[in-house]
The first five atom37 places (N, CA, C, CB, O) and aatype in JSON, in Angstrom:
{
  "aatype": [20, 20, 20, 20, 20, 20, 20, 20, 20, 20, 20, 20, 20, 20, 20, 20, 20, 20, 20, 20, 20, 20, 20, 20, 20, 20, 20, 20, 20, 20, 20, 20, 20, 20, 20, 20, 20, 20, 20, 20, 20, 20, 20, 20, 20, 20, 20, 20, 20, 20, 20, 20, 20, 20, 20, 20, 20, 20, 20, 20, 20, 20, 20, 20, 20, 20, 20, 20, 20, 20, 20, 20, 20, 20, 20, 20, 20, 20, 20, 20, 20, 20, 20, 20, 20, 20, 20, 20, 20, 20, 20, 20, 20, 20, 20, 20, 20, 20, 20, 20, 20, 20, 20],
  "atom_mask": [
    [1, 1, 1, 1, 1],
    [1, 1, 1, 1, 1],
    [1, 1, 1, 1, 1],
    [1, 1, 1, 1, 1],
    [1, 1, 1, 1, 1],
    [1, 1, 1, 1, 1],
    [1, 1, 1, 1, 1],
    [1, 1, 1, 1, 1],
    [1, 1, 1, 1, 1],
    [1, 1, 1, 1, 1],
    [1, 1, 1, 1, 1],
    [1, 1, 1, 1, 1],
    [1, 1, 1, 1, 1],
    [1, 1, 1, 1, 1],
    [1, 1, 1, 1, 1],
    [1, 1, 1, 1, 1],
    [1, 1, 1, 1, 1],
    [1, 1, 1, 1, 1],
    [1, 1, 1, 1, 1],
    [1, 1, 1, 1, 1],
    [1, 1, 1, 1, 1],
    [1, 1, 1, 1, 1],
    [1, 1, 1, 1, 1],
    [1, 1, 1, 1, 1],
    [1, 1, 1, 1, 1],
    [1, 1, 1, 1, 1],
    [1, 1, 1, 1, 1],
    [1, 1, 1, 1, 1],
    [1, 1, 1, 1, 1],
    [1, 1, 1, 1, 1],
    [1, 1, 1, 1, 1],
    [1, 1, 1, 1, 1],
    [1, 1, 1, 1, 1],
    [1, 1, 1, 1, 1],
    [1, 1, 1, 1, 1],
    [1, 1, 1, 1, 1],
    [1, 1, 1, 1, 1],
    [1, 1, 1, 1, 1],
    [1, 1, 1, 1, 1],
    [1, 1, 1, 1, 1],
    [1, 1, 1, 1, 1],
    [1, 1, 1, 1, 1],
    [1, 1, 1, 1, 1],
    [1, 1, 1, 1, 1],
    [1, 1, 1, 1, 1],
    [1, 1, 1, 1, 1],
    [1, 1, 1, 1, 1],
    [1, 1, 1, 1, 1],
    [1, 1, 1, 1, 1],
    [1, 1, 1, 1, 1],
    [1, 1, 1, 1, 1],
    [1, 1, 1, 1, 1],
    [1, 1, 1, 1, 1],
    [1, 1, 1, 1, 1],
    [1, 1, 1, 1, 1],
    [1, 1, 1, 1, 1],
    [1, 1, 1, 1, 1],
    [1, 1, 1, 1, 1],
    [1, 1, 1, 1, 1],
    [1, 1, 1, 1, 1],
    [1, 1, 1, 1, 1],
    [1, 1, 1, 1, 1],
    [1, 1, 1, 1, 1],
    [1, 1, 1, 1, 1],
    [1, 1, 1, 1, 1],
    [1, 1, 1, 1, 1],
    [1, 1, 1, 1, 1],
    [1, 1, 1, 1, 1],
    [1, 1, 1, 1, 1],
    [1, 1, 1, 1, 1],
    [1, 1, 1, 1, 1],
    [1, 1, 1, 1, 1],
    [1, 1, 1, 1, 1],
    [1, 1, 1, 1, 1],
    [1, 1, 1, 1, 1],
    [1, 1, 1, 1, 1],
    [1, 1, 1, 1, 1],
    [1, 1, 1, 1, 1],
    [1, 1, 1, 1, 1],
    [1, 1, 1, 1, 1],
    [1, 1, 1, 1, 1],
    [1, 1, 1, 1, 1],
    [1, 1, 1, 1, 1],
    [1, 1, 1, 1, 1],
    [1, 1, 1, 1, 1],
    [1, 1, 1, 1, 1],
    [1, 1, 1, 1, 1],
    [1, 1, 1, 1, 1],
    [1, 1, 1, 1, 1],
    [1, 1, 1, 1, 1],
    [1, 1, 1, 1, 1],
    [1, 1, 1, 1, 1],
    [1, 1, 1, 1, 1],
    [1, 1, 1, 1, 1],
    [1, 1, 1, 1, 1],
    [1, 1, 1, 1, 1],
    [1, 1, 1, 1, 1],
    [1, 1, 1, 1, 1],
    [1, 1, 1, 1, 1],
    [1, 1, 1, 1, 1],
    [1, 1, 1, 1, 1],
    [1, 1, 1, 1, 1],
    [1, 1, 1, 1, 1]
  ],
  "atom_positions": [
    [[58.45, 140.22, 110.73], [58.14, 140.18, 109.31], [58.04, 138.71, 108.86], [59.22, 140.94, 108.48], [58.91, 137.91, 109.21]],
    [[56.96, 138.34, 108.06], [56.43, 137.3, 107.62], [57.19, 137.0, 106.36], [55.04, 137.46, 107.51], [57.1, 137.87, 105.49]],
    [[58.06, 135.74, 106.03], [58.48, 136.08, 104.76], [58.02, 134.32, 104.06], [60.42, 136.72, 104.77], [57.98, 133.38, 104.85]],
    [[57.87, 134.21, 103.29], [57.39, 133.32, 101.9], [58.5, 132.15, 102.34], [57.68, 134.24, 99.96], [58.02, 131.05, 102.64]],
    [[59.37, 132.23, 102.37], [60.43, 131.1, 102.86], [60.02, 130.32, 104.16], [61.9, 131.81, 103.19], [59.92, 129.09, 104.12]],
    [[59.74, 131.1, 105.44], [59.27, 130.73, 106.12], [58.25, 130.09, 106.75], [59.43, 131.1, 106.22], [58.11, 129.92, 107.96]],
    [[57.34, 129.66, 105.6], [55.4, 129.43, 105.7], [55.54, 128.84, 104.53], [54.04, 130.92, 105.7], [54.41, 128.5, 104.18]],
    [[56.65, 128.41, 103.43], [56.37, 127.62, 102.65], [55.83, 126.2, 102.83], [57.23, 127.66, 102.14], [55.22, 125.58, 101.96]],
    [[56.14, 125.73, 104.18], [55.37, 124.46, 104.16], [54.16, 124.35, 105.21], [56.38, 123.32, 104.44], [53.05, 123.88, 104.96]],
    [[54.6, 124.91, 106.48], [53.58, 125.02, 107.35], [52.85, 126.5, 108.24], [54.09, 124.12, 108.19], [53.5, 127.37, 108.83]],
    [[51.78, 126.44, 108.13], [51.35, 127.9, 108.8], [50.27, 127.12, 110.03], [50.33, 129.26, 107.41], [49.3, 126.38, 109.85]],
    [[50.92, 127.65, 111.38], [49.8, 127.19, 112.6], [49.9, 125.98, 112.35], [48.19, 127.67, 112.6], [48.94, 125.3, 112.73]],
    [[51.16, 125.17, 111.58], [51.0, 123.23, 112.09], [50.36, 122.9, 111.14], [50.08, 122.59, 113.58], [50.83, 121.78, 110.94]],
    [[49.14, 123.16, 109.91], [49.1, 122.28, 108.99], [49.71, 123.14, 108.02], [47.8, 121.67, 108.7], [50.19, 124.26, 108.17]],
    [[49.58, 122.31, 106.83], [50.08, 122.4, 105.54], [49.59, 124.01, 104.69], [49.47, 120.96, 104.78], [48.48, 124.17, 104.19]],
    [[50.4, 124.78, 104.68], [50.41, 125.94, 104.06], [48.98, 126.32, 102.96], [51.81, 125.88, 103.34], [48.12, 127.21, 102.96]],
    [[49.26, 125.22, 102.14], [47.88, 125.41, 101.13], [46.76, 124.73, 101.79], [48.04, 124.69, 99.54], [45.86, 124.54, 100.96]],
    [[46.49, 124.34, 102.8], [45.49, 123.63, 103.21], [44.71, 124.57, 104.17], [45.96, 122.33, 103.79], [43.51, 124.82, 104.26]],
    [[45.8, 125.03, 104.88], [45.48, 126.55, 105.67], [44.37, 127.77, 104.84], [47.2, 127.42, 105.8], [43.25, 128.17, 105.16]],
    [[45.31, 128.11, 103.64], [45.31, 129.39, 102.69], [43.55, 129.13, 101.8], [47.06, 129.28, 101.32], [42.75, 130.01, 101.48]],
    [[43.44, 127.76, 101.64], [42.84, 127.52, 100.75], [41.45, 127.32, 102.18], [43.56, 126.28, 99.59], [40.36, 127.22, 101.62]],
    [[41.34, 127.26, 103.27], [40.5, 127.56, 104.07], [39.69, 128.32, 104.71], [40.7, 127.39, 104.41], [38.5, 128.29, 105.02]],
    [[40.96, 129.34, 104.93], [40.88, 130.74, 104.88], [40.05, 130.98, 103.87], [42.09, 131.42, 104.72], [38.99, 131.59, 104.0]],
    [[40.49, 130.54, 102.81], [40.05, 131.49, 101.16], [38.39, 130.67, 101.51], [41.3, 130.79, 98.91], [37.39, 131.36, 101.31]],
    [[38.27, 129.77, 101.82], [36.9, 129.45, 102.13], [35.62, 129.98, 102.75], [37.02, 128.71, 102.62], [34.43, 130.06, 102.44]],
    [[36.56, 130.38, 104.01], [35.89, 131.37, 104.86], [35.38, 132.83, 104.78], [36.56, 131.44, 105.66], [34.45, 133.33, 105.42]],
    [[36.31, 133.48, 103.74], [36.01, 134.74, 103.42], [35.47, 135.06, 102.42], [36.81, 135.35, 103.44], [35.08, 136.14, 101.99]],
    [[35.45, 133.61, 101.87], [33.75, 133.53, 100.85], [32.34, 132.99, 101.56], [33.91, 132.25, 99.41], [31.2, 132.91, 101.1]],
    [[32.72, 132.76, 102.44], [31.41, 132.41, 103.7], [30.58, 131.4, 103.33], [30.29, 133.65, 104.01], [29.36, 131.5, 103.26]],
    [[31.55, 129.89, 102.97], [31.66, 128.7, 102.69], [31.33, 128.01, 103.81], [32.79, 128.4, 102.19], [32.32, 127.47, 104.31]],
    [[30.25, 127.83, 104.43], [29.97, 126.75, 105.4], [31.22, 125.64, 105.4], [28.5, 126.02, 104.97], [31.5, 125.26, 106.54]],
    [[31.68, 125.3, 104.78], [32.05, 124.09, 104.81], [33.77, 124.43, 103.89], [30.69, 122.98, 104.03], [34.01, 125.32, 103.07]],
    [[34.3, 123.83, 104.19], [36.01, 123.93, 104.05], [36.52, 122.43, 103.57], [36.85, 124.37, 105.74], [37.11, 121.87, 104.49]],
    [[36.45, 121.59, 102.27], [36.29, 120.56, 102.16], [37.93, 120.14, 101.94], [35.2, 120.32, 101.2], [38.22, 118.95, 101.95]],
    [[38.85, 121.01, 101.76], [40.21, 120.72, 102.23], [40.47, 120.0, 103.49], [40.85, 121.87, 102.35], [40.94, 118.89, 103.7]],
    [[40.06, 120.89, 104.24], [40.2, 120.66, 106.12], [39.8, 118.78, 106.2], [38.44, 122.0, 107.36], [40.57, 117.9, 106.59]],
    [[38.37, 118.59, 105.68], [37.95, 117.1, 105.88], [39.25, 116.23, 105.19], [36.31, 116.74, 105.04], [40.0, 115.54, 105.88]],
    [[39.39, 116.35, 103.88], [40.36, 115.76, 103.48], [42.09, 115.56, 103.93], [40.18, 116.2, 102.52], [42.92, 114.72, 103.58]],
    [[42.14, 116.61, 104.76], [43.5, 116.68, 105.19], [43.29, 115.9, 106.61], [44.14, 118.33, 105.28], [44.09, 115.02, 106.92]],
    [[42.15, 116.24, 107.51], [42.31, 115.76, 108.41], [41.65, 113.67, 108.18], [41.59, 116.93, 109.41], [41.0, 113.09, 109.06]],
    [[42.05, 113.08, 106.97], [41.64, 112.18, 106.34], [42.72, 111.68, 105.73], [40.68, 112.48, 105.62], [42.65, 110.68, 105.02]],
    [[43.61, 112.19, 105.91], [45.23, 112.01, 105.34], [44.98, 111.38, 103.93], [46.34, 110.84, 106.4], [45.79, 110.5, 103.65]],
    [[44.04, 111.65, 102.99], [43.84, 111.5, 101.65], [45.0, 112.67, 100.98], [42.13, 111.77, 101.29], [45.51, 113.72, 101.37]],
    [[45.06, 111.88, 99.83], [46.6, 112.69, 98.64], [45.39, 113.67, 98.32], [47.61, 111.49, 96.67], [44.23, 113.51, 98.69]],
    [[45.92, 114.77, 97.54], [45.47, 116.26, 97.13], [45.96, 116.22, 95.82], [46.08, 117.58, 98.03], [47.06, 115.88, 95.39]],
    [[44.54, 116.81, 95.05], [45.1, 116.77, 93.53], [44.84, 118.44, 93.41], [44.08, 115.58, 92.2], [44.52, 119.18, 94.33]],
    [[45.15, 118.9, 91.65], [45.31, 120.25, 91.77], [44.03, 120.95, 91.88], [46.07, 120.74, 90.72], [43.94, 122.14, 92.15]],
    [[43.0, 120.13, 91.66], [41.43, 120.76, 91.69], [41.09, 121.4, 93.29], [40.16, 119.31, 91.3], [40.73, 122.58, 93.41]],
    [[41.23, 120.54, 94.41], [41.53, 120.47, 95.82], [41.75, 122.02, 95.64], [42.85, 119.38, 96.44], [40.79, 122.78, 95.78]],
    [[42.84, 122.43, 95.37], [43.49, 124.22, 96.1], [42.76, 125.31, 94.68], [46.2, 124.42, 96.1], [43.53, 126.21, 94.34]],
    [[41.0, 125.23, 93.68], [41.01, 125.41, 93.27], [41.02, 127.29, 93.44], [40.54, 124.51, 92.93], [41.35, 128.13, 92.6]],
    [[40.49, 127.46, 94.94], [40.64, 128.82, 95.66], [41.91, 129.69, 95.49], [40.55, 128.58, 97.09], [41.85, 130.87, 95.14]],
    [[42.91, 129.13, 95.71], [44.35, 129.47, 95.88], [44.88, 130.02, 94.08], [45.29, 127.8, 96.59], [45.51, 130.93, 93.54]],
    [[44.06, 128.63, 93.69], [44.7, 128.95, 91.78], [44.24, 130.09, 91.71], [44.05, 127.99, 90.23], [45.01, 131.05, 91.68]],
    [[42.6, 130.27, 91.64], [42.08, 131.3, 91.52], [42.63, 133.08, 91.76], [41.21, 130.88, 92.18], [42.8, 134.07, 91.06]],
    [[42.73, 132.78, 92.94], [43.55, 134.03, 94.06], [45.18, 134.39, 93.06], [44.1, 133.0, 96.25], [45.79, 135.33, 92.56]],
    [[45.27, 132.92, 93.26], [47.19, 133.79, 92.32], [47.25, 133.76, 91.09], [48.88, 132.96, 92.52], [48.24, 134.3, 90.6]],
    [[46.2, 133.12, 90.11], [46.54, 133.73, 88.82], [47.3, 132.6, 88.31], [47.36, 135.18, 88.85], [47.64, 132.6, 87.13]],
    [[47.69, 131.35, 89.31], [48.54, 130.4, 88.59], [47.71, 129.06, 88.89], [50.19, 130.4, 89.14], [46.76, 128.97, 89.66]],
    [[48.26, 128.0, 88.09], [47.71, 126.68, 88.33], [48.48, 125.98, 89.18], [47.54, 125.93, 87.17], [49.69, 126.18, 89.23]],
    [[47.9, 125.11, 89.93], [48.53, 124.26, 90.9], [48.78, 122.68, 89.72], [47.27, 124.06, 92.55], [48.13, 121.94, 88.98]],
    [[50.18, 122.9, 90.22], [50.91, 121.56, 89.56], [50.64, 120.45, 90.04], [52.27, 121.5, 89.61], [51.2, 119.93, 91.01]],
    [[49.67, 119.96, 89.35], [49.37, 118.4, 89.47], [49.7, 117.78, 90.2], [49.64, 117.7, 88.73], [48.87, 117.45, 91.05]],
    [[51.21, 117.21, 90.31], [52.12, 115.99, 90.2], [52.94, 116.7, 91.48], [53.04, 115.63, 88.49], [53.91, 116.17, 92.02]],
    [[52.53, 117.68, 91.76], [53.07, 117.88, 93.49], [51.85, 119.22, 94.19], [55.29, 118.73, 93.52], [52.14, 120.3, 94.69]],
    [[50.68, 118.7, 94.01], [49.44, 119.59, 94.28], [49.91, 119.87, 95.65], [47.82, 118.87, 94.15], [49.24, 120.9, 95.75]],
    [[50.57, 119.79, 96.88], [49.93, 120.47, 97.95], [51.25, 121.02, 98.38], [49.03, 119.59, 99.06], [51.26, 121.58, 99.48]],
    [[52.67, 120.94, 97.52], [53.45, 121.43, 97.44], [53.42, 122.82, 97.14], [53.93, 120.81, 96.92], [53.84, 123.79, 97.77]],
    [[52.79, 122.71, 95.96], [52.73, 123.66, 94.96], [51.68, 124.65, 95.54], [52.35, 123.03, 93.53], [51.6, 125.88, 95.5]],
    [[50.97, 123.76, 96.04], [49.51, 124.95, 96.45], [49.85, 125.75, 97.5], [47.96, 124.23, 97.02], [49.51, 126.93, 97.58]],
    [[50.81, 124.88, 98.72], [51.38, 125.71, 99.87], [52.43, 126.86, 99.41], [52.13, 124.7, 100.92], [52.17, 128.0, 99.79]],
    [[53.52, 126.67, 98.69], [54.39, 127.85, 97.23], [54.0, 129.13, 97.41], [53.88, 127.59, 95.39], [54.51, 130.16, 97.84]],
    [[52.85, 128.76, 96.92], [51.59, 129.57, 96.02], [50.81, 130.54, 97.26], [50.21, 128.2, 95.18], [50.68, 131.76, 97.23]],
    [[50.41, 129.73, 98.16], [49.76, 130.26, 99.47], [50.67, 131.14, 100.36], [49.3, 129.05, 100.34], [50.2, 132.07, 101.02]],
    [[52.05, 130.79, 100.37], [52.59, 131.49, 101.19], [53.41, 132.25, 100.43], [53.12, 130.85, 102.16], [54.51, 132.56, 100.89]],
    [[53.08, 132.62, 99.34], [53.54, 133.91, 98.13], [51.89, 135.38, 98.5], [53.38, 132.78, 95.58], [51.85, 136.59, 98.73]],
    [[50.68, 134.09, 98.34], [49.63, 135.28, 98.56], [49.81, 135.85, 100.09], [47.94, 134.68, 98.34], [49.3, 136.96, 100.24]],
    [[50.47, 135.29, 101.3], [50.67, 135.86, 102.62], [51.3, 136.59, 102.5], [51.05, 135.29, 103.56], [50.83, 137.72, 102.61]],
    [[52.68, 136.46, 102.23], [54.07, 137.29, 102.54], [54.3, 137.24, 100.87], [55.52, 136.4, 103.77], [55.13, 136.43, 100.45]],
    [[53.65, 138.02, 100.02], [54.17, 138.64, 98.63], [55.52, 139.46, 98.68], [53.06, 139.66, 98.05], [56.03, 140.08, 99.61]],
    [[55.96, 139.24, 97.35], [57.21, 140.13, 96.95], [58.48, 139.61, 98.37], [56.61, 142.24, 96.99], [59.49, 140.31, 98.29]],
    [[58.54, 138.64, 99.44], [59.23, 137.89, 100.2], [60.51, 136.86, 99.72], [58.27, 137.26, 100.74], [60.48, 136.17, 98.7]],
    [[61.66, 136.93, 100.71], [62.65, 135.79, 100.24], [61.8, 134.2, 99.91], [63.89, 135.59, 101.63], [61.37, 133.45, 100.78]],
    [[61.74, 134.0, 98.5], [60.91, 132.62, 98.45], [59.41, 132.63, 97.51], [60.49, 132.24, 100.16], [58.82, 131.69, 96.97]],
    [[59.08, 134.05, 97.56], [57.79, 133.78, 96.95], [57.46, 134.32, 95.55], [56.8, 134.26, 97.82], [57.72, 135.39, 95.01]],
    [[56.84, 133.28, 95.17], [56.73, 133.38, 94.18], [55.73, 134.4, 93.06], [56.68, 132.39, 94.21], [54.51, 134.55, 93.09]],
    [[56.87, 135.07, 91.99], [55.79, 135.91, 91.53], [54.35, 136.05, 91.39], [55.99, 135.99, 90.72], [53.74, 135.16, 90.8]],
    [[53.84, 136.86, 91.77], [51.78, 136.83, 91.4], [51.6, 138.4, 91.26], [50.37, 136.08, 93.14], [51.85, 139.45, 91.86]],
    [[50.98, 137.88, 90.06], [50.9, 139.58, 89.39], [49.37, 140.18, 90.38], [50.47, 139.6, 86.99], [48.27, 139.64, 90.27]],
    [[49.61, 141.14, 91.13], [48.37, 141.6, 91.87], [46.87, 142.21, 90.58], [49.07, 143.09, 93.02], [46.81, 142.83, 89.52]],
    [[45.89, 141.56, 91.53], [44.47, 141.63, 90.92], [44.15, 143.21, 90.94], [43.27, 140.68, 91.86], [44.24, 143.99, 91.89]],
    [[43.81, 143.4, 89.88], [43.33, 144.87, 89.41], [41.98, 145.09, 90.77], [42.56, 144.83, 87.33], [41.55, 146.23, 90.9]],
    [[41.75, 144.63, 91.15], [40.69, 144.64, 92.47], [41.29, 145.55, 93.62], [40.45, 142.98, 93.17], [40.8, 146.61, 93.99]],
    [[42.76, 144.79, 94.28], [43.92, 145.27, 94.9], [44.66, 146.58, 94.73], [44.72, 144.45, 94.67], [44.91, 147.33, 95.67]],
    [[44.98, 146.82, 93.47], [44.76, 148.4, 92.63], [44.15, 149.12, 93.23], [44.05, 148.53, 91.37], [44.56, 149.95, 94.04]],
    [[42.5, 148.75, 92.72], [41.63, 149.43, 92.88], [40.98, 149.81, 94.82], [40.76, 148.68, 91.85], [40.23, 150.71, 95.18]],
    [[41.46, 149.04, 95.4], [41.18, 148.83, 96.71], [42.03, 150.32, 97.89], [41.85, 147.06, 96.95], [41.69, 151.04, 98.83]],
    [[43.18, 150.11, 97.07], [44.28, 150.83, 97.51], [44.52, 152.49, 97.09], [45.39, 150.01, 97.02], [45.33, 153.25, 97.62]],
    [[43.59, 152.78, 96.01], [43.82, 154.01, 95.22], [42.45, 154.51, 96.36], [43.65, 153.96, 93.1], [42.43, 155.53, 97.05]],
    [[41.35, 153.42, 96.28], [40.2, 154.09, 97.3], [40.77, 154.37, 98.28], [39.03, 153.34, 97.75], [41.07, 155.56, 98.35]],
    [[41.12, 153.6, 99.32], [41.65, 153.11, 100.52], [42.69, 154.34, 100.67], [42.3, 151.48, 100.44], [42.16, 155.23, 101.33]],
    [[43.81, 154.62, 100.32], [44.84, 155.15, 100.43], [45.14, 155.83, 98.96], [45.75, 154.19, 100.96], [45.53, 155.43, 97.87]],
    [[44.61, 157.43, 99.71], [44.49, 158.29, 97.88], [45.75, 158.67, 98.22], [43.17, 159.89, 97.31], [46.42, 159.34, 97.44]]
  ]
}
């Protein structure tokens, strides 16, 4: 079991939100993953950077500790409702996914 405490900072060796927010790239079928360049560029991360992740949880990424906050956030959307993670009210999409999916 995957829990939010555990992946708060790193998932597979990089940085939790840098991961999440790649992913989230990919499964919008984003040629290009402009986190990944920047991380592997050891450039600072502001909150615009994880704007995928905001999107996905419904919350804003805090400025003044963006990749902190964005990894939080990322490893709340992995391992939800987990020791560590942080509330995110699920997308009426998810609802709706699950009532199809599993009547």
């Amino acid at each position: 079991v995957v829990v939010a405490s555990a992946i708060r900072r790193l998932c597979f060796g990089t940085p939790t939100g840098v991961f999440v927010e790649a992913l989230l790239c990919g499964i919008r079928q984003q040629k290009e993953a402009p986190i990944v360049a920047k991380w592997r560029a050891s450039a600072s991360f502001a909150a615009a950077d994880f704007a995928l992740i905001a999107e996905v949880s419904g919350h804003e990424v805090d400025e003044a500790r963006a990749l902190d906050h964005a990894s939080e956030l990322a490893a709340s959307l992995v391992a939800p409702r987990t020791d560590g993670a942080i509330e995110i009210p699920l997308p009426t999409s998810y609802s709706i996914f699950f009532l199809i999916a599993c009547p």
